[in-house]
N, C-alpha and C positions, 0 to 999 in steps of 0.2 A: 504494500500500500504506500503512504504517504510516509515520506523520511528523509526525502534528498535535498528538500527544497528548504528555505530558511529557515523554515521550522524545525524544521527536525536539528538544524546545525545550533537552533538556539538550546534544546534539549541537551546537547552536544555529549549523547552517545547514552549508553544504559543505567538506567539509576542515576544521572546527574543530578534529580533531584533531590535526590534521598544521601544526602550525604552521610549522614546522622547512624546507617545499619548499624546494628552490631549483633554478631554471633551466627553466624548461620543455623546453627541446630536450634534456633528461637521461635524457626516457623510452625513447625506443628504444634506445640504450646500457645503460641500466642496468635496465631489466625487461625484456629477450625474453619473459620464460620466465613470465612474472606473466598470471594468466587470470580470467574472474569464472565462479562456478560457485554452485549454489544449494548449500546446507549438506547435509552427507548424514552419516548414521545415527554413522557412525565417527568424524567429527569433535566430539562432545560434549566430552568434557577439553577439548582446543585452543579450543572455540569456551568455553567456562566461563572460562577463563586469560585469555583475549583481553578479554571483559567485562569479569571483574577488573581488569584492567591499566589497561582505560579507566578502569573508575570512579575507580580511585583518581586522576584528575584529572579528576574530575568530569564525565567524560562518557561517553555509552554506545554500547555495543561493537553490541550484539543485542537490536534493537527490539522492542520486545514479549516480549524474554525476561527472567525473572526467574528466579536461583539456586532452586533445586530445584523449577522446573517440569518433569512428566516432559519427556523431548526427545524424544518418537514424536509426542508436543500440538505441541509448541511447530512441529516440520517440516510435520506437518499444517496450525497455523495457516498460515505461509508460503507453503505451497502453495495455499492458500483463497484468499490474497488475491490470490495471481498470479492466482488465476482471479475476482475480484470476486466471491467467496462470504462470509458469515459476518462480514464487515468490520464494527470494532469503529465506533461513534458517531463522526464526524467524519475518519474513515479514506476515503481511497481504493484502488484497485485499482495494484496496483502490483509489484515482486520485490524482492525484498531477497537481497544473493549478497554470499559471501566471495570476497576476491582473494588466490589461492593462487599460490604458487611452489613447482612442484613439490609435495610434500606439505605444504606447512607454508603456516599463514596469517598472510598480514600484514596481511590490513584487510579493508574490506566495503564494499559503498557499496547506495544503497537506490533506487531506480532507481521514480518515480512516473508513472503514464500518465497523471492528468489533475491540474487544480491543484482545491483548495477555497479559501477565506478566508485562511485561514492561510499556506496553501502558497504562494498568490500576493505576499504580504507577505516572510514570514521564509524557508519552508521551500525552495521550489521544487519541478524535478520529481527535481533530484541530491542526494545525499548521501550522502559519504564517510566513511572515517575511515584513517589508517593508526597501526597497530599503534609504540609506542614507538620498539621495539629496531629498526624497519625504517626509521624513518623517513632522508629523505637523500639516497633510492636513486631515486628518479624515479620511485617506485609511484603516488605522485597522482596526477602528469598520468598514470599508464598507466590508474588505476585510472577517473578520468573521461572519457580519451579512450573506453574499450571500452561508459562507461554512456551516453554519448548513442549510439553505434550502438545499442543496446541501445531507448534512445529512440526513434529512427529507426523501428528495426524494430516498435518498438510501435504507431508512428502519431505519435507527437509530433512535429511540426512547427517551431515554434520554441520553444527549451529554456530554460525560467529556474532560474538558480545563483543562489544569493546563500552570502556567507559575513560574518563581522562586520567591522568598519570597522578593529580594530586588527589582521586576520590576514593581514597584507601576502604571508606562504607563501601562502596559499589565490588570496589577488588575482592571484599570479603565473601560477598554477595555471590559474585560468577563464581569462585574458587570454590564456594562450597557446595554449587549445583554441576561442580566436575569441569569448572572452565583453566582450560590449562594455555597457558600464555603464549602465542606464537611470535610477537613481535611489536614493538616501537614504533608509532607513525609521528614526525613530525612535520608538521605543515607550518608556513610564515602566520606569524598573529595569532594561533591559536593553541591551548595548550598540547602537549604532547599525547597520544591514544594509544592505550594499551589493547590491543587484539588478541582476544579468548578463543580459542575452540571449543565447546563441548560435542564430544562423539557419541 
């Protein structure tokens, strides 16, 4: 799906927002009840609040969404691109889904089935984010363990994560869902990415 374009570079790469992880074996303890699900009709507020929240540290919540684009557009986009329809230049086929607990959302991650240029470098085929006030709770690792099944099921084979060189939460995060380090990207201006594989 969507990951190549600003947005996704303002994310800049898996779990950037969730700096804060700690523990990997936290997840089953502390998310039972945490699930990934595509955004539906009723979720608009909660999913507008969640944007907000990100942006204001600069990074983004809902890819491809922009404050007062209708939300009937915006679900249809997402739906197009699960289905590799209508995908925007430089886009691939992909789902992007909130991670809810119970009614309320704490994060989303964006879940790509094949790689391009970019994707292969910075983005990969994961990315997450968790929500501020949730952060702590062992929502990442739930939130990436459920996106490579998710992978799986799609056909991807071996999954590349990358997150930035100084987000030692995120590092924790892939390593203990089996991501094992294949290499250092650095690009002019922006921090240095660590690229993960999990097989």
């Amino acid at each position: 799906m969507q990951g190549v374009g600003s947005a996704e570079r303002t994310v800049r790469g898996l779990g950037s927002a969730d700096r804060a992880v700690q523990g990997a074996g936290r997840a089953e303890r502390l998310a039972p009840g945490l699930r990934l699900r595509p955004p539906r009709p009723e979720d608009e507020a909660a999913f507008a609040a969640a944007h907000q929240a990100l942006a204001a540290e600069g990074f983004t919540f809902g890819l491809g969404y922009e404050p007062g684009k209708p939300w009937a557009i915006y679900l249809k986009e997402l739906e197009d691109h699960r289905n590799g329809r209508n995908l925007p230049a430089r886009h691939v086929p992909g789902t992007f889904l909130v991670a809810a607990v119970g009614q309320e959302i704490v994060g989303r991650t964006s879940v790509r089935f094949m790689l391009n240029d970019f994707l292969a470098t910075r983005g990969g085929h994961i990315g997450y984010a968790v929500l501020p006030q949730h952060r702590r709770r062992g929502y990442a690792t739930e939130i990436l363990r459920q996106s490579l099944i998710i992978a799986r099921a799609a056909g991807v084979g071996r999954v590349l994560v990358t997150c930035d060189e100084d987000n030692a939460g995120s590092r924790i995060v892939i390593e203990s869902c089996g991501g094992v380090l294949d290499s250092v990207v650095n690009l002019d201006g922006v921090p240095p990415v660590l690229r993960f594989w999990i097989d």
